[in-house]
C-alpha positions in Angstrom: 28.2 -26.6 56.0 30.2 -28.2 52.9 29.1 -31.2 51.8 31.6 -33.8 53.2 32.7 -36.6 50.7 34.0 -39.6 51.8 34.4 -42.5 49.2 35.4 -45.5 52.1 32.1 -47.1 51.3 32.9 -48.1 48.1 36.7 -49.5 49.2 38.5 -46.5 47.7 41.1 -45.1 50.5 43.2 -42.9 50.8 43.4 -40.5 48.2 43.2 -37.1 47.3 39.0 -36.5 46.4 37.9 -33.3 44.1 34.2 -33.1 44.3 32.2 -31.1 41.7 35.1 -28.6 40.5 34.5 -26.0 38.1 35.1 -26.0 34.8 38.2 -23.5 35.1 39.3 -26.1 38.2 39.5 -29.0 35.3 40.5 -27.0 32.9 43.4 -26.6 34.9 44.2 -30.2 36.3 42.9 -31.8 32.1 46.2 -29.8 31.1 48.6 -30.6 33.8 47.8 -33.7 34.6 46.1 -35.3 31.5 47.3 -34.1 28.3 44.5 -31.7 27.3 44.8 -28.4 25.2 43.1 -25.2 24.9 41.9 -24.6 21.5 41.6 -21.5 20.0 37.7 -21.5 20.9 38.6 -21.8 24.3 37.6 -25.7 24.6 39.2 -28.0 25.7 40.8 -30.6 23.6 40.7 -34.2 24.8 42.1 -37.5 23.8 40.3 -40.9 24.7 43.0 -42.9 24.0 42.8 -46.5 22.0 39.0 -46.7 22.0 37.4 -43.4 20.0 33.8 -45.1 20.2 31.8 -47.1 22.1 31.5 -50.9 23.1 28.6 -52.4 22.7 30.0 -55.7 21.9 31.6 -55.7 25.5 28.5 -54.2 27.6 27.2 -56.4 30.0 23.6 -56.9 32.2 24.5 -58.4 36.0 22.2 -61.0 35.9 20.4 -60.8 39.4 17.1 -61.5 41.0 15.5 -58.1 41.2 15.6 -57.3 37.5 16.1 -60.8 35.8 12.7 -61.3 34.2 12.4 -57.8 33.5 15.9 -57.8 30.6 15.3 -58.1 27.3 18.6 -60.6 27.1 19.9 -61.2 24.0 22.9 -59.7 21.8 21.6 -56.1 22.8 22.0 -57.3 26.9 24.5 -59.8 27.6 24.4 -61.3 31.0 26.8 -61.8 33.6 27.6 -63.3 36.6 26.9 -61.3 40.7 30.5 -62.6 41.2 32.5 -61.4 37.9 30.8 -58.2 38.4 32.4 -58.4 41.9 35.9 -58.7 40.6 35.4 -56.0 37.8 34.5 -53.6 40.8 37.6 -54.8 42.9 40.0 -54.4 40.1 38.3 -50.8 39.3 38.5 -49.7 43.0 42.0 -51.1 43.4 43.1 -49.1 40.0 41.4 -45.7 41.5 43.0 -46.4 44.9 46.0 -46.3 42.7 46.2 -42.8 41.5 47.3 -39.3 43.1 43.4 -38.1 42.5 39.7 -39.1 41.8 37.1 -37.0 40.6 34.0 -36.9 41.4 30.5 -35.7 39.7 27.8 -35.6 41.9 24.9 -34.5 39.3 21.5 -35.4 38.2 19.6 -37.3 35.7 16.2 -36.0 34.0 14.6 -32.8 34.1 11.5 -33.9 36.0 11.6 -33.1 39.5 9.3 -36.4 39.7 11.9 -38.7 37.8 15.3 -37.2 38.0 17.8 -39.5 40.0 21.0 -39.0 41.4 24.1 -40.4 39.6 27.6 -39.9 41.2 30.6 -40.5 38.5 33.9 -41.4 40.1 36.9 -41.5 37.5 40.9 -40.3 37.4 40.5 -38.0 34.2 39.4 -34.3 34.7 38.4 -34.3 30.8 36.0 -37.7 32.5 34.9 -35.1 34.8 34.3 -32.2 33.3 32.2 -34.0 29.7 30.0 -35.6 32.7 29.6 -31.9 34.5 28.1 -31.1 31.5 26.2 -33.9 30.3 24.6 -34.4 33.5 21.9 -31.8 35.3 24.1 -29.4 37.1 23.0 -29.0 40.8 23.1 -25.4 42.7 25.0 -24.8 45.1 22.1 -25.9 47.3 21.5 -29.0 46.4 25.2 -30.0 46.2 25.5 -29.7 49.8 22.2 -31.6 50.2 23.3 -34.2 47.5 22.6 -37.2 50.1 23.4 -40.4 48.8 23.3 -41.2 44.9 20.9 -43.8 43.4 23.7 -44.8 41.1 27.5 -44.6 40.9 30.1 -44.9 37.6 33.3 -46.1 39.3 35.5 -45.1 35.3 38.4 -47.0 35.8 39.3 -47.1 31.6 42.6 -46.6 32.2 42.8 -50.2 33.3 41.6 -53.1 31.1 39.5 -55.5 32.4 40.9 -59.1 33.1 39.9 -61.3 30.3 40.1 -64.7 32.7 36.8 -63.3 34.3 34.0 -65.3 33.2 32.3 -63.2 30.5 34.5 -60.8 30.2 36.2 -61.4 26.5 38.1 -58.6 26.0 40.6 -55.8 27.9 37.4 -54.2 26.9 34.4 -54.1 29.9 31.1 -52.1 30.6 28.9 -53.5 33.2 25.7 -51.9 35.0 24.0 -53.9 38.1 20.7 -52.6 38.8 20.5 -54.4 41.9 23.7 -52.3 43.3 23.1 -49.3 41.6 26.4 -49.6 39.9 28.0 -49.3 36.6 31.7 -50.6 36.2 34.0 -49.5 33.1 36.7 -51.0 32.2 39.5 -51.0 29.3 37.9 -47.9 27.4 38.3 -44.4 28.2 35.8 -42.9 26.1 33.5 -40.5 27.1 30.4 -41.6 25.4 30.4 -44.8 27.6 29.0 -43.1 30.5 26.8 -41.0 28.8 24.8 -44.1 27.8 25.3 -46.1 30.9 22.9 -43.9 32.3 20.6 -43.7 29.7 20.4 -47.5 29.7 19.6 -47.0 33.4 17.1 -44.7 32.5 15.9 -46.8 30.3 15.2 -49.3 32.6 13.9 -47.4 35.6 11.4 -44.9 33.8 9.5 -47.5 31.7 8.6 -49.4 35.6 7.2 -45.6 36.5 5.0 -45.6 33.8 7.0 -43.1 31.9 8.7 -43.8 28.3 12.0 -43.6 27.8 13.1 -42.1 24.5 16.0 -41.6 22.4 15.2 -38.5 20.5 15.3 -35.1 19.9 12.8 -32.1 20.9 11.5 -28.9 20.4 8.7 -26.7 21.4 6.7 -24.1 19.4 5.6 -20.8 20.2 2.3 -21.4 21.2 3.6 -24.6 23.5 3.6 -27.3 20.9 6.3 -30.1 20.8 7.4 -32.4 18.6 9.9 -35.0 19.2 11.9 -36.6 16.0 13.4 -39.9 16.6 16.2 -41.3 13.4 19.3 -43.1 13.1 22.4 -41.7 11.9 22.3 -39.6 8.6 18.4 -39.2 8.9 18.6 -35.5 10.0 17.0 -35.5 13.2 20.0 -32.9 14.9 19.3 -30.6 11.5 15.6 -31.0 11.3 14.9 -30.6 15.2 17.3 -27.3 15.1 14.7 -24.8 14.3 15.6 -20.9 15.2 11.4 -20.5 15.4 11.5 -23.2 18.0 13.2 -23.6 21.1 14.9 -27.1 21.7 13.7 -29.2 25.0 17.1 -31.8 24.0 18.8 -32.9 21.4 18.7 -37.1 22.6 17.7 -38.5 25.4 14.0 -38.2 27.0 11.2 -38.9 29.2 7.6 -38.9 28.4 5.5 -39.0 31.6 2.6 -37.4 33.3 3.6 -34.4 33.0 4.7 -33.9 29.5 8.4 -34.5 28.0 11.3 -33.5 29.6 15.2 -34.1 28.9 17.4 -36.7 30.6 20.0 -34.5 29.7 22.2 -31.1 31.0 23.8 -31.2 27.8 24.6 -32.1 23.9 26.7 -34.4 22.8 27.2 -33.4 18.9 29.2 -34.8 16.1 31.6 -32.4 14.8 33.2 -33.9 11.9 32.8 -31.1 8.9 31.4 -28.7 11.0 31.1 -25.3 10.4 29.7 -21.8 10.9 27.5 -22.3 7.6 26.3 -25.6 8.4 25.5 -25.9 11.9 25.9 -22.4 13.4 24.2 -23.3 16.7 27.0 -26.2 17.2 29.4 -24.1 15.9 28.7 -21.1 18.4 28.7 -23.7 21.2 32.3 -24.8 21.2 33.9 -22.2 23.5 35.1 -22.2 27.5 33.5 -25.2 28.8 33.1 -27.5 26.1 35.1 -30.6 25.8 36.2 -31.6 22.6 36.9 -35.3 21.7 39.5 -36.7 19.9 39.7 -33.6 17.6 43.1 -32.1 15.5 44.5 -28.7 16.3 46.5 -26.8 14.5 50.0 -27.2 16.1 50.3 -23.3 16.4 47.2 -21.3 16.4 45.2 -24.2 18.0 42.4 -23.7 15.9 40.5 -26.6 15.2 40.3 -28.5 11.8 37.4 -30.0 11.9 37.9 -32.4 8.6 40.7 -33.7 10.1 39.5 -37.4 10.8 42.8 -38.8 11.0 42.1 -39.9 14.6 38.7 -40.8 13.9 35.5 -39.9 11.9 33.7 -39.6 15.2 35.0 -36.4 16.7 32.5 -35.0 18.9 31.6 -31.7 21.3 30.3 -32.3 24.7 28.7 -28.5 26.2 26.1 -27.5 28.3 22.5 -27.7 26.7 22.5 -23.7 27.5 25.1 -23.0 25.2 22.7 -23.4 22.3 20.8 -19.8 22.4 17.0 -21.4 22.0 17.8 -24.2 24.6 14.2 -24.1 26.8 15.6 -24.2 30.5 14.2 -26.4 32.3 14.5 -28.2 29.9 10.8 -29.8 30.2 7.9 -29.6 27.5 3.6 -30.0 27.2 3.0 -33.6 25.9 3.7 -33.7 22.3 1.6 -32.5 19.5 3.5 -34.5 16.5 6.0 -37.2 16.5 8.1 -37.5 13.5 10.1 -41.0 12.6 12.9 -40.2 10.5 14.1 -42.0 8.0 16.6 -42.2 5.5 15.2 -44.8 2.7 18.1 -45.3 0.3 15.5 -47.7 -1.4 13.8 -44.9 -2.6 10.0 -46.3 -2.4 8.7 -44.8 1.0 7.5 -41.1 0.6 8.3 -38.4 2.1 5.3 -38.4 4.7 3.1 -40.5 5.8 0.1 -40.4 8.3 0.7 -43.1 10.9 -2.1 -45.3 12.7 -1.1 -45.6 16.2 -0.4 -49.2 15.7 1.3 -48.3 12.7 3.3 -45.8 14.9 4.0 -49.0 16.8 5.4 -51.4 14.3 7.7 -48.0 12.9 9.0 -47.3 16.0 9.8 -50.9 16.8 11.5 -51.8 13.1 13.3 -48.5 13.8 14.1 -48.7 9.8 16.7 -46.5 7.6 19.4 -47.2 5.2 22.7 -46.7 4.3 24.6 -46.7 0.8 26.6 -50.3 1.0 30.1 -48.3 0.2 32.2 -46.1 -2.0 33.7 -49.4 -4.0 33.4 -48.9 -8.0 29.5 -50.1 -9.2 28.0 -50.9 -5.8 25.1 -49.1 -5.3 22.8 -51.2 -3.5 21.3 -49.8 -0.7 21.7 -51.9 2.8 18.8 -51.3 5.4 19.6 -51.0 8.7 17.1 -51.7 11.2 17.4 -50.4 14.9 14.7 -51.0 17.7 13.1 -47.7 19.0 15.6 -46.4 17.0 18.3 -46.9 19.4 18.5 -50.6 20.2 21.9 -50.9 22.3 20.5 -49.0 25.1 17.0 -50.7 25.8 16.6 -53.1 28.4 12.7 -54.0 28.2 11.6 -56.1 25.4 10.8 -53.3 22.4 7.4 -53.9 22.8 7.3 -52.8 26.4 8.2 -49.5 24.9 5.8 -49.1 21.8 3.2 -50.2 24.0 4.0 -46.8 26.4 3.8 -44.8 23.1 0.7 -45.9 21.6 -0.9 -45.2 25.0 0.3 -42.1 25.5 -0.6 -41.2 21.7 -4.1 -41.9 22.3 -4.6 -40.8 25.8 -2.9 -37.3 24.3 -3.9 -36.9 20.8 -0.4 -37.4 19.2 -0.4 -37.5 15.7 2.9 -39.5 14.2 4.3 -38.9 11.1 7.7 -41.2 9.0 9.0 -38.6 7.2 11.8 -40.1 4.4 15.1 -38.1 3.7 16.2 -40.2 1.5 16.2 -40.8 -2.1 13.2 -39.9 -5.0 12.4 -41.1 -8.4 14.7 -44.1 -7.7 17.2 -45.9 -5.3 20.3 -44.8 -4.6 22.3 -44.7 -7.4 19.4 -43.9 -10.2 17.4 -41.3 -7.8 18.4 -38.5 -6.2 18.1 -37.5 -2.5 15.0 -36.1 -1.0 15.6 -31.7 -1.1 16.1 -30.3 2.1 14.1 -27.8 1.1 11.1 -30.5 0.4 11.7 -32.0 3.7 11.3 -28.7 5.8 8.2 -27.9 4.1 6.8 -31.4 5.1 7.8 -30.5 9.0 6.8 -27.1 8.8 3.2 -28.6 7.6 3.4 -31.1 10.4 3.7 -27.8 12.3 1.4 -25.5 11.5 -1.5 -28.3 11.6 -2.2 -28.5 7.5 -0.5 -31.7 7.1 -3.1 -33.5 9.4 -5.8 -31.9 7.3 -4.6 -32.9 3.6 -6.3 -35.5 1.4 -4.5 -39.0 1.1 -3.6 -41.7 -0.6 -3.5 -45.7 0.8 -0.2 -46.7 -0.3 -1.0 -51.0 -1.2 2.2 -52.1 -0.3 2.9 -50.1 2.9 -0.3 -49.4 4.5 0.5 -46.0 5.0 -1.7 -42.5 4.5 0.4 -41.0 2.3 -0.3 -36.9 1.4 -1.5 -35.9 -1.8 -0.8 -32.1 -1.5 1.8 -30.5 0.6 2.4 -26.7 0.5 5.8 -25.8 -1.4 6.1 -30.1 -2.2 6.0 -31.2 -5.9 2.4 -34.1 -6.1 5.1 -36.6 -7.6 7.3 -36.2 -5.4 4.7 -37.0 -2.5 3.3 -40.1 -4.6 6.9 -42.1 -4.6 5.5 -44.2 -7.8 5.0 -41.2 -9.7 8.6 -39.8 -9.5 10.2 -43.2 -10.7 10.9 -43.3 -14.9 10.1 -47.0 -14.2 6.9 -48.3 -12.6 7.5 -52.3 -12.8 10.9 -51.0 -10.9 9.4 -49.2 -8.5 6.8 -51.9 -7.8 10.1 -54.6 -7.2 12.0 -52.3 -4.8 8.8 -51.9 -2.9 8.3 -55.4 -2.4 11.7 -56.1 -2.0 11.7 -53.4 0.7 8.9 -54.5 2.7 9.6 -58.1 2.6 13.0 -56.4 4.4 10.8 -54.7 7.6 9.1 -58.4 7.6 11.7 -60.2 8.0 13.0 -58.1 10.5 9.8 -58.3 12.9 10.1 -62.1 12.8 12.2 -61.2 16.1 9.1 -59.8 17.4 6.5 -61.4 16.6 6.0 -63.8 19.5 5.7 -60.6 22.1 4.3 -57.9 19.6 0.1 -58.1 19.5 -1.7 -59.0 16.2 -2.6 -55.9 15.9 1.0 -54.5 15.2 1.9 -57.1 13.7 -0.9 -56.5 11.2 0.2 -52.7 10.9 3.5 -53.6 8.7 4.0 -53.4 5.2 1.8 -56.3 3.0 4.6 -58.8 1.0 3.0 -59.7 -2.3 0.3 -56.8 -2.2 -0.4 -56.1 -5.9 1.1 -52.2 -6.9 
């Protein structure tokens, strides 16, 4: 028998309800009733309106009993009120009682059979419906008709703002997830990539209480079974380095590390697109075709092809498709425990070297500082490199203190044998400006070292400032360019930017420092350590 829908429970009446369509279904309704065009490709071309990003300024943490003293309050999780959560629902559920239709996903979250919960998405957008059809893990036909109840529900009402005479609500602009009610409210923003990581903030918050770590990151699998997950920041490489065609790819995000070994949060990818192309990232390239929503892209007013320079809308233009539409996507997307873990970074400072050996408690304080940097601008004579430092390398979605976290991870490294690895991107022989960024070419032959095992086996070098086993040889890798002093014209400079670098990560895990133990506190860079 079909599964039966009714949405009365959650105050929402009388209205027309389309349950799981297909993509064809959407396709359909996203061009009649929402604006959408079919690109030449054959995706879909959406619009999300005034917001082309997300909020994190305006997410929000219901403040409630059952999880209070576990939140890691703070800028990252701002708190608010049981009873202005309340009116945020109503005015969502009056807004959706409002329109002709609702959609609604019914889908699940995480690969594991052990972890995966069930998330229902609610929302009056088919393009809202069909990006979370394909970011979530499809169901058959099966177990769509023995859905049950959901463990969580996104009521997407971003066609209406929020009221700002709420208590703590600021702006037209509101997010907020209640993990006593299993409920995430948006508000003011209709973009796509809000409930994407509502629910891995929920993950976030409900795997790390299992035992399990929570992890933003990418990861692949080896022929012979071994995986390696790569966590970095924007403009590190971690979507380049981890898309390997002599490796298939577990996810390209969001993860779980549990008992069992690793397994995506994910049914899909949610890639960056600006200056894409065939040559550059063929896999992403190949994926945008029937299915695939497109966000906040330019077509060509006559052929509908796709010009993906075009930022005029927004630099972040991005393709949402099912994780199978990459050819070496492992399905199910689950993996062994890890063999290497691989901290990207990309050090415009130009003093960390292109791999290092980390200690677990090293691995720690790294994956806490979540370090990279960023050129400060194009303006005329600024080069100076800004550092930006993210915790667990994707600090707007944790809810646990970070330490909870790197705790998981050193555990699981030592109870598995995980070797870890910061691998720098960035710049050689100097800082941005003097130096010149790290090969490609170099960098590859680090990971494909990390790979094969030889890596682990090289002599090394204690770098005085850092702390870190740095590599003296490295198959198809210059020696100078592995010892970061070495490649620098100028050694007194060198020995500055290092200590002005490190006194940057200490500064930073000040923050920390009253949770984090000795020990990883210890594991950080030494300020004033003699070159």
């Amino acid at each position: 028998m079909p599964y039966q829908i009714n949405l009365e429970s959650y105050g929402i009446q009388n209205v027309k309800v389309l349950r799981n369509l297909s993509a064809a279904e959407l396709y359909e309704h996203a061009v009649k009733y929402d604006g959408a065009q079919i690109a030449a490709s054959g995706a879909l071309c959406t619009y999300s309106g005034e917001k082309k990003g997300r909020s994190p300024l305006d997410k929000r943490i219901v403040d409630e009993t059952t999880s209070r003293d576990d939140v890691w309050w703070g800028p990252v999780n701002l708190p608010l009120s049981t009873s202005s959560f309340q009116k945020n629902r109503t005015r969502a559920i009056e807004y959706l009682n409002q329109c002709d239709r609702v959609y609604v996903v019914d889908a699940f979250a995480g690969w594991s059979p052990k972890e995966r919960i069930r998330v229902r998405v609610i929302c009056s957008r088919p393009y809202h419906a069909l990006f979370m059809n394909n970011m979530l893990i499809r169901p058959t036909a099966q177990e769509a008709n023995q859905f049950g109840e959901p463990e969580y529900v996104i009521f997407n009402a971003g066609q209406q703002s929020a009221d700002t005479t709420v208590d703590g609500v600021e702006t037209p602009t509101s997010v907020a997830l209640n993990f006593a009610l299993g409920e995430f409210v948006i508000l003011g923003t209709e973009y796509a990539g809000e409930m994407k990581k509502g629910v891995f903030t929920i993950m976030n918050y409900l795997l790390p209480k299992r035992g399990v770590l929570s992890m933003h990151c990418s990861a692949n699998e080896g022929k012979k079974g071994d995986v390696s997950l790569f966590f970095g920041l924007s403009g590190t490489g971690k979507t380049t380095l981890s898309a390997d065609p002599h490796r298939d790819l577990i996810g390209d995000d969001e993860h779980g590390w549990g008992d069992d070994g690793v397994f995506n949060i994910e049914g899909g990818c949610y890639a960056k697109c600006i200056d894409l192309s065939a040559k550059s990232e063929p896999e992403i390239y190949g994926a945008i075709r029937f299915g695939t929503v497109l966000e906040n892209t330019v077509l060509d007013p006559a052929t509908r092809v796709v010009d993906f320079q075009d930022s005029s809308l927004t630099e972040n233009t991005r393709a949402a498709y099912p994780i199978e539409y990459i050819p070496h996507a492992q399905i199910p997307c689950r993996g062994r425990h890890p063999r290497n873990i691989i901290f990207l970074t990309c050090d415009a400072f130009g003093v960390l070297p292109p791999v290092s050996l980390l200690t677990p408690e090293q691995a720690m304080y790294h994956f806490i500082s979540g370090y990279t940097a960023k050129v400060a601008g194009t303006e005329v004579g600024v080069t100076e490199p800004k550092p930006n430092f993210s915790a667990c390398f994707g600090a707007p979605f944790l809810v646990w203190h970070p330490t909870v976290y790197a705790e998981l991870l050193a555990k699981k490294m030592r109870e598995h044998d995980v070797k870890a690895y910061l691998v720098n991107t960035g710049w050689s022989g100097g800082a941005y400006g003097v130096g010149s960024r790290m090969s490609l070419g170099y960098t590859r032959a680090v990971i494909n070292a990390i790979h094969d095992g030889t890596l682990a086996k090289a002599p090394t070098e204690t770098d005085p400032v850092f702390g870190l086993a740095v590599p003296s040889e490295c198959s198809h890798v210059p020696s100078d360019i592995l010892l970061p002093r070495n490649s620098w014209a100028d050694g007194a400079a060198y020995d500055a930017t290092a200590q002005k670098l490190a006194g940057l990560f200490a500064e930073n895990f000040r923050k920390y420092e009253d949770v984090a133990s000795p020990e990883i506190v210890a594991a950080g860079p030494f300020v004033g350590a003699t070159v």
